[in-house]
N, C-alpha and C positions, 0 to 999 in steps of 0.2 A: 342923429336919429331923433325923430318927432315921436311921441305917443300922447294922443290924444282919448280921453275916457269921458268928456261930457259928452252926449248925446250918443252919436253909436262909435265904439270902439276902432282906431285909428290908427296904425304904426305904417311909422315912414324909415326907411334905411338912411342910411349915410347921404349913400348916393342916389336919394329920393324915388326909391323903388317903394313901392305903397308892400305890404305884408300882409297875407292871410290867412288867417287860423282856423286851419282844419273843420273844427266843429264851433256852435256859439260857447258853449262849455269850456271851452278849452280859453276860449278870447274871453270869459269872464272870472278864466282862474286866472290867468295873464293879468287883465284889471287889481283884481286883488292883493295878486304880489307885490304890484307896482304900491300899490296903496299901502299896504303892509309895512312896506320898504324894508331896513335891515333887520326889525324885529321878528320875520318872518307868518307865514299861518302854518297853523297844527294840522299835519295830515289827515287825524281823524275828524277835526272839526270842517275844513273845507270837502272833504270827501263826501261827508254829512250832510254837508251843504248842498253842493251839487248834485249830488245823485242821491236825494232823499227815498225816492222809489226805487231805489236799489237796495239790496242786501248788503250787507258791510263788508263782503268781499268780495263783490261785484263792484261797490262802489271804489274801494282799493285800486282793484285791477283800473277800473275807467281813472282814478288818477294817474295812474302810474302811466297809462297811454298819452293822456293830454299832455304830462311834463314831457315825454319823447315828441309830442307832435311840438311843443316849444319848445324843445333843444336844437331839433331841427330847422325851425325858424334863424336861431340866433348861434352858430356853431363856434365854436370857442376860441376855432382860427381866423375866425375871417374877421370880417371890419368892424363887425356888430360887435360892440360893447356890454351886452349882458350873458348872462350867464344863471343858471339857476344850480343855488347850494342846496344841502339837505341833510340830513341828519336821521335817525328811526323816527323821530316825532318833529320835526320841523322842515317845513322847507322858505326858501328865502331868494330874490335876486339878488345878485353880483355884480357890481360894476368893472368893467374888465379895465384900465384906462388907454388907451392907444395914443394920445397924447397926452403931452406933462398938462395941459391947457382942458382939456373934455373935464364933464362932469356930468352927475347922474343925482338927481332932485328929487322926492317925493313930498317935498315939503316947504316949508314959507310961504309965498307972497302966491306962488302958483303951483297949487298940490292938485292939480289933475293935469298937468304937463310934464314931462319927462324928457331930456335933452341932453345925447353924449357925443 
């Protein structure tokens, strides 16, 4: 898997299927997580974020849609290697492994590439 975040947002499958995210909202909470990495972001402060002109339970609800439109992207059987965790105040991606050899980066020498 390729994910690319300089310029405009980017995800390539395994088997080099490009991937696309429902709404821009959704592929810039996608960006975030990626960036976040395991330390995760706070529901209420990304919710905030995104959907400023929203009420706080309308912004909720539009989170809670985006993370099902990226679950559906990345399903937890298949070949796709991430996965999104969460918690009542956190949520965070997962790196699933599929091989002893794959790995999932958000950081070092190249912190806007992502590769499993």
């Amino acid at each position: 898997m390729h994910i690319r975040l300089l310029g405009s947002i980017e995800v390539v499958s395994a088997g080099g299927q490009p991937l696309h995210f429902a709404t821009r909202k959704t592929s810039l909470l996608f960006a975030a997580l990626v960036l976040a990495g395991p330390k995760g972001l706070r529901r209420d402060r990304v919710a905030a974020m995104l959907w400023a002109g929203s009420g706080e339970q309308q912004a909720r609800n539009s989170l809670r849609q985006a993370l099902v439109d990226i679950r559906r992207l990345f399903p937890s059987t298949g070949d796709e290697a991430i996965r999104i965790e969460g918690n009542a105040d956190t949520i965070w991606l997962a790196h699933l492994p599929t091989r002893p050899t794959s790995g999932f980066s958000t950081g070092g020498a190249r912190p806007m590439t992502a590769r499993a």
